[in-house]
PyMOL Python script that loads the backbone (N, CA, C, O; Angstrom):
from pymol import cmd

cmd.read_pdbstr("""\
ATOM      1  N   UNK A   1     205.266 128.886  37.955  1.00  0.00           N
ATOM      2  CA  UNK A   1     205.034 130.007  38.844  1.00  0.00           C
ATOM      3  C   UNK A   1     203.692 129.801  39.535  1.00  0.00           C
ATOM      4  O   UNK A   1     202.717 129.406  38.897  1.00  0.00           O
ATOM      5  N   UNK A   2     203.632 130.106  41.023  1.00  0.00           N
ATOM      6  CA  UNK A   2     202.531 129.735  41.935  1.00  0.00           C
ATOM      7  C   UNK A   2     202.232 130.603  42.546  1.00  0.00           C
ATOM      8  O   UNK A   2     203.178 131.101  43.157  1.00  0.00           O
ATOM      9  N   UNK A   3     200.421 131.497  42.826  1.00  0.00           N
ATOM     10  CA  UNK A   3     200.404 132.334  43.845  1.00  0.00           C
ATOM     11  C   UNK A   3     199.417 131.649  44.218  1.00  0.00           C
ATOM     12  O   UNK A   3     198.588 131.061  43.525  1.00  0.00           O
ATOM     13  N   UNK A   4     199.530 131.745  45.652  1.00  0.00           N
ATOM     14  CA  UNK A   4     198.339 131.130  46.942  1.00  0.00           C
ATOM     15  C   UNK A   4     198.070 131.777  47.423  1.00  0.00           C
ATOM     16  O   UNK A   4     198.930 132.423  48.021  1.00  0.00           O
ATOM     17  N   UNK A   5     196.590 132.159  47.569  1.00  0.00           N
ATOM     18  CA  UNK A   5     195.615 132.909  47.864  1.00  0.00           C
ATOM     19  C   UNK A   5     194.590 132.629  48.237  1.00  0.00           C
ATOM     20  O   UNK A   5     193.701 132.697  47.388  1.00  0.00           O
ATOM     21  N   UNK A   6     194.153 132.141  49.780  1.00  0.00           N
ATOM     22  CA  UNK A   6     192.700 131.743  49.972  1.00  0.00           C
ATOM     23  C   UNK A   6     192.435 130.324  49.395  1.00  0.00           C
ATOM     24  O   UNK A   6     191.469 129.996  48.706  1.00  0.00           O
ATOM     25  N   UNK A   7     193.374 129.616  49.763  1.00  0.00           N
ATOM     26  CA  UNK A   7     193.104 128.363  49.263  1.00  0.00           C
ATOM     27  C   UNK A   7     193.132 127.789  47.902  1.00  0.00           C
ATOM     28  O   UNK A   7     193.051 126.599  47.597  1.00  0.00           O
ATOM     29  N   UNK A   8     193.296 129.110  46.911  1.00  0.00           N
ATOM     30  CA  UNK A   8     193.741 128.595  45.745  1.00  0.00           C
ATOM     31  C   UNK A   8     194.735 128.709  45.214  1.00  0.00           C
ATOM     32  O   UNK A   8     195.124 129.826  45.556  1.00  0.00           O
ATOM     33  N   UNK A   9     195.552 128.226  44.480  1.00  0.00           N
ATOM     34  CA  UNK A   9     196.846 128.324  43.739  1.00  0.00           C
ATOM     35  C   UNK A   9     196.442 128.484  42.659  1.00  0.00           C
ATOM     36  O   UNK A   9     195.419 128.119  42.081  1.00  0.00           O
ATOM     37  N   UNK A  10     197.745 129.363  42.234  1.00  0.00           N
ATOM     38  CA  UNK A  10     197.730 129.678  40.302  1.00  0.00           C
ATOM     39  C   UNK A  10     198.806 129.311  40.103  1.00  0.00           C
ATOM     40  O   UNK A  10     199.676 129.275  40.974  1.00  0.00           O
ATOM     41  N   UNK A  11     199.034 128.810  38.382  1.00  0.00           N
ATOM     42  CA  UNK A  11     199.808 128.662  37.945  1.00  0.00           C
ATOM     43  C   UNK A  11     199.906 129.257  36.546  1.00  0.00           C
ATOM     44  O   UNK A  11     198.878 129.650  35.996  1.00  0.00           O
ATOM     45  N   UNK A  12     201.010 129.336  35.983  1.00  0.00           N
ATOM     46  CA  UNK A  12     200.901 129.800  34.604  1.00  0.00           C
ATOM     47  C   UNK A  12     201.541 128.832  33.844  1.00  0.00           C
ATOM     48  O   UNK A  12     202.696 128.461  34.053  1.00  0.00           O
ATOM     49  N   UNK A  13     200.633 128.308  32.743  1.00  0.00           N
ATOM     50  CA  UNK A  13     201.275 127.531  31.579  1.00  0.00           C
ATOM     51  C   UNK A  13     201.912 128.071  30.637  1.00  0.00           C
ATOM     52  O   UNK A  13     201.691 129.111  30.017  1.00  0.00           O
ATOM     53  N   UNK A  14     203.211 126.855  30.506  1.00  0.00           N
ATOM     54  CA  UNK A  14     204.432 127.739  29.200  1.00  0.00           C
ATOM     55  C   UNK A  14     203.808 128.967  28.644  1.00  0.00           C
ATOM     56  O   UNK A  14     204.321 130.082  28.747  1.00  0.00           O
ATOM     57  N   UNK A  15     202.737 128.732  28.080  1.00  0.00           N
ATOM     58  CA  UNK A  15     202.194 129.615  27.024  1.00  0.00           C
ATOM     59  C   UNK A  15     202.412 130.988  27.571  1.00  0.00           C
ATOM     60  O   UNK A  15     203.168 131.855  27.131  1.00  0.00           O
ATOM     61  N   UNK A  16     201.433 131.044  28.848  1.00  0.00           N
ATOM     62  CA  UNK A  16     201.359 132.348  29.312  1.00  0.00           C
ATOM     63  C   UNK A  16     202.181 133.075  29.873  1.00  0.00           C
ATOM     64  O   UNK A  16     202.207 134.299  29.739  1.00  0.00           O
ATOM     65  N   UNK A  17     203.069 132.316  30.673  1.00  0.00           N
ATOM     66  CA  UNK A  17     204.572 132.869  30.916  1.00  0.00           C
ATOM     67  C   UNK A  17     205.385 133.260  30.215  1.00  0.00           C
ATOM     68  O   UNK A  17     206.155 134.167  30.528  1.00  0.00           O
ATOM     69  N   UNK A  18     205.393 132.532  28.876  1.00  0.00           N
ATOM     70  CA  UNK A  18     206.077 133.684  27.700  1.00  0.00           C
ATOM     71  C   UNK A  18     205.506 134.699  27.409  1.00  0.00           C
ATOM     72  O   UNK A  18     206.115 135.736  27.149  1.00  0.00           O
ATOM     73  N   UNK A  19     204.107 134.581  27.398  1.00  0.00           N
ATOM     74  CA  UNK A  19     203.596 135.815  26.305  1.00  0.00           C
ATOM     75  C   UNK A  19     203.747 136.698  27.828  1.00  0.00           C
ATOM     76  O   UNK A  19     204.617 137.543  27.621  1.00  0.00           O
ATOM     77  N   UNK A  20     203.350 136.797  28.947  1.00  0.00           N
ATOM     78  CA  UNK A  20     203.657 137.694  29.955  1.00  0.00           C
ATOM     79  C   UNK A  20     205.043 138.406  29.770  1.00  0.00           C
ATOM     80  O   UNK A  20     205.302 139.610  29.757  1.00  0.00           O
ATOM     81  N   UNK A  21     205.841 137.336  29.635  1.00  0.00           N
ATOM     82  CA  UNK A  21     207.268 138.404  29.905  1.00  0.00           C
ATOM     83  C   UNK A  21     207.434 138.860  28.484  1.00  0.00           C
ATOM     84  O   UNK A  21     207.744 140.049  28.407  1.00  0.00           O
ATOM     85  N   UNK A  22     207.297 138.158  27.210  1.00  0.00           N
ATOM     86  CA  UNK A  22     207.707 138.460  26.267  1.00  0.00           C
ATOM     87  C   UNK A  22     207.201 140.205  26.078  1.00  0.00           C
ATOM     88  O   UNK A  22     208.002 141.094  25.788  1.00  0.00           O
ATOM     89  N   UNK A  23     205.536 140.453  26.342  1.00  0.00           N
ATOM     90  CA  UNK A  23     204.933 141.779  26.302  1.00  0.00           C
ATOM     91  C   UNK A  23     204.751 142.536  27.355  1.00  0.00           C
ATOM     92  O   UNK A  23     204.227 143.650  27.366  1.00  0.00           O
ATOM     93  N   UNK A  24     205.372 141.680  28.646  1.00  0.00           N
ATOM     94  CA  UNK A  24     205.645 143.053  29.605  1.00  0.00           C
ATOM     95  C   UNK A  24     206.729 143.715  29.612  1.00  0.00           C
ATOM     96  O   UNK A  24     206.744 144.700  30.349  1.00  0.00           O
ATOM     97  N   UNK A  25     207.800 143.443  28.918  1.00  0.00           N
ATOM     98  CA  UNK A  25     208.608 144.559  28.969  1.00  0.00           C
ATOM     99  C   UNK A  25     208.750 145.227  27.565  1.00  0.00           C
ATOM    100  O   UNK A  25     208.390 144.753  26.487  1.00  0.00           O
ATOM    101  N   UNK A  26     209.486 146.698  27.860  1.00  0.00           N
ATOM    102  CA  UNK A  26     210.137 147.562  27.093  1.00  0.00           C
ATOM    103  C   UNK A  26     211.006 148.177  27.872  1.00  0.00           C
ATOM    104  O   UNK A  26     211.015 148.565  29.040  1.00  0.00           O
ATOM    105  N   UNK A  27     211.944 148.186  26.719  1.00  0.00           N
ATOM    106  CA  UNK A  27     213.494 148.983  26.497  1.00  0.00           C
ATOM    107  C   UNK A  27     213.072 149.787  27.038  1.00  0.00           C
ATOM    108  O   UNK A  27     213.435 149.957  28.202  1.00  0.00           O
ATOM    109  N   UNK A  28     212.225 150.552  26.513  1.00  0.00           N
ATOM    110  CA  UNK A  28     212.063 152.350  27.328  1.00  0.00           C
ATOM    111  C   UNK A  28     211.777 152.142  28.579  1.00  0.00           C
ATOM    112  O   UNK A  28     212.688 152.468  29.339  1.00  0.00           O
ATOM    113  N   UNK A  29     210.725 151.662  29.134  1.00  0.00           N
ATOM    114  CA  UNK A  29     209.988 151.783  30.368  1.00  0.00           C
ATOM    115  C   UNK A  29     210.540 150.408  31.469  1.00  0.00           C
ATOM    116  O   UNK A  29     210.373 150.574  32.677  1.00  0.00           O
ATOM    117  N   UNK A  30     210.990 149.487  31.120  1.00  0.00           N
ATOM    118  CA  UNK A  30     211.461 148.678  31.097  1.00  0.00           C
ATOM    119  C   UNK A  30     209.839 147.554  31.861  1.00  0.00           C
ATOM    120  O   UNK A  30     208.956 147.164  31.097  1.00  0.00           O
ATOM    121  N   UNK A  31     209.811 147.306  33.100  1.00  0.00           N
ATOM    122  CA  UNK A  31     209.058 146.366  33.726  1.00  0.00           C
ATOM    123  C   UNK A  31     207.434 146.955  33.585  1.00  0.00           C
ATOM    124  O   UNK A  31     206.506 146.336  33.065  1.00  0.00           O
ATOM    125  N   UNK A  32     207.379 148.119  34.105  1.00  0.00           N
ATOM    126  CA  UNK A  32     206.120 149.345  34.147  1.00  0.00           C
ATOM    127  C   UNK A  32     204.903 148.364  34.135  1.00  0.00           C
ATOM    128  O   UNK A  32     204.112 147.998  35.005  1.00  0.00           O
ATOM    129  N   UNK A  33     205.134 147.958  32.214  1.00  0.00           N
ATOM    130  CA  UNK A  33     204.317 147.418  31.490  1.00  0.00           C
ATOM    131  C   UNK A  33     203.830 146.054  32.102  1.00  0.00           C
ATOM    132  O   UNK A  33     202.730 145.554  31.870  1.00  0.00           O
ATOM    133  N   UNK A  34     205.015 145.406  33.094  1.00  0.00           N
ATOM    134  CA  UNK A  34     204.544 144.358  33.367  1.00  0.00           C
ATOM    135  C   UNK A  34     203.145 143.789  34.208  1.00  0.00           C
ATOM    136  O   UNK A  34     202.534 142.720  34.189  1.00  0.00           O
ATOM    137  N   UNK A  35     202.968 145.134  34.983  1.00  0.00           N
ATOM    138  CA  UNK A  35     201.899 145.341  36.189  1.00  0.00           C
ATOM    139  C   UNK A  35     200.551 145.075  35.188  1.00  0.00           C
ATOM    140  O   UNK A  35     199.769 144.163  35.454  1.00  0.00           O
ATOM    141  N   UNK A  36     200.334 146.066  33.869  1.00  0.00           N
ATOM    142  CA  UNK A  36     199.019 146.153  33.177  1.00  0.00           C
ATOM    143  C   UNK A  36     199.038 145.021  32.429  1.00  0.00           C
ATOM    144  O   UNK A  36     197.984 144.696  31.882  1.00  0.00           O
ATOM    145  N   UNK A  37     200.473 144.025  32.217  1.00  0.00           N
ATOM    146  CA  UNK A  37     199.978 143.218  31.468  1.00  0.00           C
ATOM    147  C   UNK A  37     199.318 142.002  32.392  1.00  0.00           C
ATOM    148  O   UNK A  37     198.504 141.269  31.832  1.00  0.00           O
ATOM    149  N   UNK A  38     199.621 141.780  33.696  1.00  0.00           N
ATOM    150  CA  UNK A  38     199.180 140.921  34.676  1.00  0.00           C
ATOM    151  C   UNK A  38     197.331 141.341  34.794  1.00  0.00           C
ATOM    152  O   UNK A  38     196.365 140.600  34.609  1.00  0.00           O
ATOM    153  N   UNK A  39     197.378 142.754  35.157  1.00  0.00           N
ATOM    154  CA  UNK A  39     196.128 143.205  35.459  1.00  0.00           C
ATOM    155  C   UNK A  39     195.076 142.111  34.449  1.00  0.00           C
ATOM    156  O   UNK A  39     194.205 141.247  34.562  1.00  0.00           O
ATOM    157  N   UNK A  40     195.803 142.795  33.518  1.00  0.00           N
ATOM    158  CA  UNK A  40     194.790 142.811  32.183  1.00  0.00           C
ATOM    159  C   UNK A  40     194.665 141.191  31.836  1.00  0.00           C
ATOM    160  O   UNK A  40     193.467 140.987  31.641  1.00  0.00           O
ATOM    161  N   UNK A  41     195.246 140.231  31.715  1.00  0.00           N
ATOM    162  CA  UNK A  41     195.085 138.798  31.089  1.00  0.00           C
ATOM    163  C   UNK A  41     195.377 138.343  32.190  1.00  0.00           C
ATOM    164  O   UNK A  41     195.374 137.128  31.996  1.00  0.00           O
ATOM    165  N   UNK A  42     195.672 138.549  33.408  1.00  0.00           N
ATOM    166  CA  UNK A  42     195.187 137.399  34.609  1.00  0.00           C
ATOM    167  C   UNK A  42     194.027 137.683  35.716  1.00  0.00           C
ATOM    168  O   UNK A  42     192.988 137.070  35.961  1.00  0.00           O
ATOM    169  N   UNK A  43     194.702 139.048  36.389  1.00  0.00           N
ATOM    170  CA  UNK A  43     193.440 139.014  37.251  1.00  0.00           C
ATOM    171  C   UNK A  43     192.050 139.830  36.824  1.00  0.00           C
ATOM    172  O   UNK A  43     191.164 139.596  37.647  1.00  0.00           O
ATOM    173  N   UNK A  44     191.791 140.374  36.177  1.00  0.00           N
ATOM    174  CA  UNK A  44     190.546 140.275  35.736  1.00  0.00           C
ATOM    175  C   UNK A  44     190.037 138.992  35.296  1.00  0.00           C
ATOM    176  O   UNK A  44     189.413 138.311  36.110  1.00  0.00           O
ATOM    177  N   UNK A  45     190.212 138.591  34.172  1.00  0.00           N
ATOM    178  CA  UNK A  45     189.931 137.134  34.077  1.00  0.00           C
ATOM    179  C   UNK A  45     189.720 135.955  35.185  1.00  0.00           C
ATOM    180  O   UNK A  45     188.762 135.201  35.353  1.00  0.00           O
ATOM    181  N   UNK A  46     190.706 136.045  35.737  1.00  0.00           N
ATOM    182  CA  UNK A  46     191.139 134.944  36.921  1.00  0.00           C
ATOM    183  C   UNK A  46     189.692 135.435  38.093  1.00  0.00           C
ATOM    184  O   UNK A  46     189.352 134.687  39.010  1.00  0.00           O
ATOM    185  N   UNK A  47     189.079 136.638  37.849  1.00  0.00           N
ATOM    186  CA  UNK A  47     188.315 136.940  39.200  1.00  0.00           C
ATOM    187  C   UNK A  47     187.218 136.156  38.232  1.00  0.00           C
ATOM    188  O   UNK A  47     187.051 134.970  38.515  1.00  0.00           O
ATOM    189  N   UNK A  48     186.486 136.665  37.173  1.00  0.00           N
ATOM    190  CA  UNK A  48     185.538 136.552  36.456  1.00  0.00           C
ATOM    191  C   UNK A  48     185.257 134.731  36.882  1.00  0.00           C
ATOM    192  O   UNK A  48     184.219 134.325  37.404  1.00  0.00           O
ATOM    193  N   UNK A  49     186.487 133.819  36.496  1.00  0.00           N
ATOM    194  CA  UNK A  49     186.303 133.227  36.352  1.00  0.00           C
ATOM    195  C   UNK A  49     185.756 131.825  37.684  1.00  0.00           C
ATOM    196  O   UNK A  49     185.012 130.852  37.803  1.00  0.00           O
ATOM    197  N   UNK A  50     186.958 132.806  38.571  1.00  0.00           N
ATOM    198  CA  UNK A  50     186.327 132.649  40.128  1.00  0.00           C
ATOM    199  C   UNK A  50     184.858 132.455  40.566  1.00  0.00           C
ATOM    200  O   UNK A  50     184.138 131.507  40.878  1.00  0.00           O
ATOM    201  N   UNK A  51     184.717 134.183  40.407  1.00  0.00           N
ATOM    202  CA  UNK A  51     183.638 134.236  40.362  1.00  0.00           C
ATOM    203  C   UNK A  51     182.057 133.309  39.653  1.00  0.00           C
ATOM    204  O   UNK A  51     180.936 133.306  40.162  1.00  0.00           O
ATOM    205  N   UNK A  52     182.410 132.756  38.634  1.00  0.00           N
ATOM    206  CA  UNK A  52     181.188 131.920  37.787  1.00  0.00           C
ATOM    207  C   UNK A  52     181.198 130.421  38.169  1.00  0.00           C
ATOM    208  O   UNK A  52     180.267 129.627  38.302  1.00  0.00           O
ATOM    209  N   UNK A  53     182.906 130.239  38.344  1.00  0.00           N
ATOM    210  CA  UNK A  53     183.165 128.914  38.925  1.00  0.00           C
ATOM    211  C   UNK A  53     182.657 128.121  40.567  1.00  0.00           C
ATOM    212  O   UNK A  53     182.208 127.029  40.913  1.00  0.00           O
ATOM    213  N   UNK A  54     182.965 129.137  41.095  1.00  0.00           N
ATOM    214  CA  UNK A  54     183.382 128.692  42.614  1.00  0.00           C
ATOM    215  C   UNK A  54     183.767 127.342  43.214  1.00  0.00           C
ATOM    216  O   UNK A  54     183.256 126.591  44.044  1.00  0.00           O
ATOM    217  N   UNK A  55     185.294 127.326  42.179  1.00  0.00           N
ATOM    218  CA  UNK A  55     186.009 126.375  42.498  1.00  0.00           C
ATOM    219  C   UNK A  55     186.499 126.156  44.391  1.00  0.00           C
ATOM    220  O   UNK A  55     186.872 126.989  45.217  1.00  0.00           O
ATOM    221  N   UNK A  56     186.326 125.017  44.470  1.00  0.00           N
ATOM    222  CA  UNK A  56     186.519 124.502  45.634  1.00  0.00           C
ATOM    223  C   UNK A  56     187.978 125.026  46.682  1.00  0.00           C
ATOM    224  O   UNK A  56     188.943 125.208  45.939  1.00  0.00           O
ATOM    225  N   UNK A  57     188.294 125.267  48.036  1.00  0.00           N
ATOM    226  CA  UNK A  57     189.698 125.344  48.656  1.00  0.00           C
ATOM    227  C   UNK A  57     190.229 125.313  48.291  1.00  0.00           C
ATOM    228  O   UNK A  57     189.841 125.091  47.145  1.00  0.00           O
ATOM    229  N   UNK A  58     192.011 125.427  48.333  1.00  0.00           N
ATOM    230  CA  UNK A  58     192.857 124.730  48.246  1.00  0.00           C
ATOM    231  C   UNK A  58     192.909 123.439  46.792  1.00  0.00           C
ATOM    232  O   UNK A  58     193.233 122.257  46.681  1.00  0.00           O
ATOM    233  N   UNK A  59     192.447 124.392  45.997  1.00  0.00           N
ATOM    234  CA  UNK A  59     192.434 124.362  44.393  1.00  0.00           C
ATOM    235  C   UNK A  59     193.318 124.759  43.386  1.00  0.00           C
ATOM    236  O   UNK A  59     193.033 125.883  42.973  1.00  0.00           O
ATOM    237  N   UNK A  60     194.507 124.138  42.712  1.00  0.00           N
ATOM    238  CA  UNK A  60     195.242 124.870  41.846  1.00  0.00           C
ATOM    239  C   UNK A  60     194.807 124.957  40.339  1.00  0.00           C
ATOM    240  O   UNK A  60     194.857 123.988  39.581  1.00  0.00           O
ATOM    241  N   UNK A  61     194.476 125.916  40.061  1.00  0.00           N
ATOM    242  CA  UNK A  61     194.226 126.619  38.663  1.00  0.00           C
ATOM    243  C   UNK A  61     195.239 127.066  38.239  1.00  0.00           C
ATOM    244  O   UNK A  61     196.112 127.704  38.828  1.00  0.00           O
ATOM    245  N   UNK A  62     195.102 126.448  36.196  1.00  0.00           N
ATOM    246  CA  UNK A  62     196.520 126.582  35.814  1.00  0.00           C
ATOM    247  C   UNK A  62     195.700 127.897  34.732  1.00  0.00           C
ATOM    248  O   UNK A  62     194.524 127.803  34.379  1.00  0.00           O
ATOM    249  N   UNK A  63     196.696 129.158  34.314  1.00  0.00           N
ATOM    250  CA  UNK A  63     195.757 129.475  33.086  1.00  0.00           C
ATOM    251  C   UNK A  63     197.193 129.166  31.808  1.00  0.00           C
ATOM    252  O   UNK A  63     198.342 128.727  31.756  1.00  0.00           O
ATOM    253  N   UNK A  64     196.264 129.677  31.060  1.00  0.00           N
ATOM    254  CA  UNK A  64     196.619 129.382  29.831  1.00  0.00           C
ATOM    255  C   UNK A  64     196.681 130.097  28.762  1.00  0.00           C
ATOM    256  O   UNK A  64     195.601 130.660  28.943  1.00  0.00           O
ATOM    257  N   UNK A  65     197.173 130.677  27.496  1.00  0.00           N
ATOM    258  CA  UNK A  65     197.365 131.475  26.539  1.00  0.00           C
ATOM    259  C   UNK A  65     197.557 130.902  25.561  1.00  0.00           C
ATOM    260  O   UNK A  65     198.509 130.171  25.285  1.00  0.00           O
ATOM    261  N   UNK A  66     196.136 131.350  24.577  1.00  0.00           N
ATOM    262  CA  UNK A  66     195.975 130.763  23.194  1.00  0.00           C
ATOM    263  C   UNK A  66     196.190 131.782  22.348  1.00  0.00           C
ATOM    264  O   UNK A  66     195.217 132.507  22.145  1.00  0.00           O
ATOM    265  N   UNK A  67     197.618 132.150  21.565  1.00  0.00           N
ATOM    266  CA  UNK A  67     198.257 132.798  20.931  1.00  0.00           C
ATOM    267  C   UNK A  67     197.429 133.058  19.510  1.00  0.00           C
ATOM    268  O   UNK A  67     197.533 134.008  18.734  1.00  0.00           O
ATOM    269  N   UNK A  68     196.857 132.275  19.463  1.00  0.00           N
ATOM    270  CA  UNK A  68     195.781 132.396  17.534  1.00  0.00           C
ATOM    271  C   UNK A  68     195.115 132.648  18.085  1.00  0.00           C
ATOM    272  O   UNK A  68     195.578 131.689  18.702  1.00  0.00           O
ATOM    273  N   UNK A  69     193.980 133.177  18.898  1.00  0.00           N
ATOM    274  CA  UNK A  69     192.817 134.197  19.025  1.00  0.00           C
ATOM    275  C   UNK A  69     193.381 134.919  20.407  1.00  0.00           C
ATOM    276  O   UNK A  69     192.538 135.603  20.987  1.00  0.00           O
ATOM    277  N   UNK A  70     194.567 134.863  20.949  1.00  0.00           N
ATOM    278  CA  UNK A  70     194.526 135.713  21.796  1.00  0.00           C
ATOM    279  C   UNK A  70     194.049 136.135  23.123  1.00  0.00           C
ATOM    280  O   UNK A  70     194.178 137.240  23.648  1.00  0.00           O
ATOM    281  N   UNK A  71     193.240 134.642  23.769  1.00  0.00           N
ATOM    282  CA  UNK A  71     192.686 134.695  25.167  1.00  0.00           C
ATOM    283  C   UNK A  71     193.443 134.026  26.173  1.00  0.00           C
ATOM    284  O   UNK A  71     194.535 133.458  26.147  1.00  0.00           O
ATOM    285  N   UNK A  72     192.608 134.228  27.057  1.00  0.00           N
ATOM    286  CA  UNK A  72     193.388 133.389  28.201  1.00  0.00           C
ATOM    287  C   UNK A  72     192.165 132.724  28.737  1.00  0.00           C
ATOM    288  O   UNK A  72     191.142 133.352  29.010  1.00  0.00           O
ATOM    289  N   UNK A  73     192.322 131.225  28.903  1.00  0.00           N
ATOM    290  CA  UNK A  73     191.829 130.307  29.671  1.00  0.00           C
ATOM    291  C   UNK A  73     192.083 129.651  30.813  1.00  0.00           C
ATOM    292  O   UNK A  73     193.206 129.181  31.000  1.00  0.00           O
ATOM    293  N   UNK A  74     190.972 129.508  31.847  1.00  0.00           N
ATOM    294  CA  UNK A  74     191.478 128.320  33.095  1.00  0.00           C
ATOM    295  C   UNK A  74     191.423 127.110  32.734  1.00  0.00           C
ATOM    296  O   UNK A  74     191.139 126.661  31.623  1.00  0.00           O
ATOM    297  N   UNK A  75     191.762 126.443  33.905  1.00  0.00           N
ATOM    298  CA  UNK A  75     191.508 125.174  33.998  1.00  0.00           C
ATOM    299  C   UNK A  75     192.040 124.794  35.408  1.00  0.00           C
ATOM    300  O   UNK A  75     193.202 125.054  35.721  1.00  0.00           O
ATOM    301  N   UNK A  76     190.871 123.958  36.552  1.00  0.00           N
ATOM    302  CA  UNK A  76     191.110 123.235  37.635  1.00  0.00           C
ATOM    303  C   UNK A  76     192.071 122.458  36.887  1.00  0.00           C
ATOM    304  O   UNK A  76     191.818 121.978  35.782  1.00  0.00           O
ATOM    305  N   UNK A  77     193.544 122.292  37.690  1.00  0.00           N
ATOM    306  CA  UNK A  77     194.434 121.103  37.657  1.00  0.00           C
ATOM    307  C   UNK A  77     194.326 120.165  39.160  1.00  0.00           C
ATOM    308  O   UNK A  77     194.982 119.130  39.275  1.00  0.00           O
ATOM    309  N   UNK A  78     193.710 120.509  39.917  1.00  0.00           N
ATOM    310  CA  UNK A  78     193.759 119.398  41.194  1.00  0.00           C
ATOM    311  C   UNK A  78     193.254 120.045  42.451  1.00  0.00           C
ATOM    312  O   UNK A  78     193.650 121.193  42.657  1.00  0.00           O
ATOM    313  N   UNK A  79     192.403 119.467  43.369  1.00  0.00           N
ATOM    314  CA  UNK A  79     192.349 119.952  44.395  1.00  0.00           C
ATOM    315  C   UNK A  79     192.724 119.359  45.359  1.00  0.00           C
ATOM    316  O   UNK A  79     192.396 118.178  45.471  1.00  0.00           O
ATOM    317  N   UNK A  80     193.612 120.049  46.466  1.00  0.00           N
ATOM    318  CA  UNK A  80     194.969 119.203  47.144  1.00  0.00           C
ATOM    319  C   UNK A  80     193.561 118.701  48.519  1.00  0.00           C
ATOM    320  O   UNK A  80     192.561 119.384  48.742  1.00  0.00           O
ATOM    321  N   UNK A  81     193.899 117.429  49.200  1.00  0.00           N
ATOM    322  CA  UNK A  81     193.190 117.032  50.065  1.00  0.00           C
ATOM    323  C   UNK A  81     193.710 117.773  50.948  1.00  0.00           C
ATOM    324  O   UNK A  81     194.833 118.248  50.778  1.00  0.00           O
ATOM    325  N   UNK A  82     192.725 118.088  52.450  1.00  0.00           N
ATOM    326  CA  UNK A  82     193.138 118.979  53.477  1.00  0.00           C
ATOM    327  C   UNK A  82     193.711 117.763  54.253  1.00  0.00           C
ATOM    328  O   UNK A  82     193.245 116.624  54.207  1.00  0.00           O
ATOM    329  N   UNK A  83     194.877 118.199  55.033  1.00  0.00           N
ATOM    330  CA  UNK A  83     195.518 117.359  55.990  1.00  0.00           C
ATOM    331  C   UNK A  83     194.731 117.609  57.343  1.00  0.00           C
ATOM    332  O   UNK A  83     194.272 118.744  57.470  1.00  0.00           O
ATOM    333  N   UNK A  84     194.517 116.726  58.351  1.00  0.00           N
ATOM    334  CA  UNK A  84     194.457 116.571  59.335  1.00  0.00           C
ATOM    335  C   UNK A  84     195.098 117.214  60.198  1.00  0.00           C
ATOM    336  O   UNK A  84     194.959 116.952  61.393  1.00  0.00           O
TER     337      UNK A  84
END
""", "prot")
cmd.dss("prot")
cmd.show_as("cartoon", "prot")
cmd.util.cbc("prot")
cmd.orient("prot")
């Protein structure tokens, strides 16, 4: 999964794409949950990390979900050369 935004791309690793869908939904409410679970373990994080980084253009950042303590991490995976 990829969002492009200002020159950067995201991606989500296995990890985090399960634990996203696995805890954004409920039976009762069904998706609702899905919005606060994005809020909460991507884009806050994802700005913070922006922010301290100031990774380069047209940069894809993958994050990541470490299930035994429960965070979420980046990581630059590539920065695409600009075409001509």
């Amino acid at each position: 999964m990829r969002k492009r935004t200002g020159g950067l791309s995201l991606k989500l690793g296995k990890g985090m794409r399960h634990f996203i869908v696995r805890e954004g939904f409920d039976p009762v409410y069904g998706a609702r949950l899905l919005k606060r679970m994005i809020q909460k373990w991507i884009q806050g994080p994802l700005g913070r990390y922006v922010l301290e980084n100031e990774p380069p253009g047209d940069t894809v950042i993958t994050a990541y979900f470490n299930p035994e303590i429960q965070t979420v991490s980046f990581q630059v995976d590539e920065i695409k050369a600009k075409s001509v």
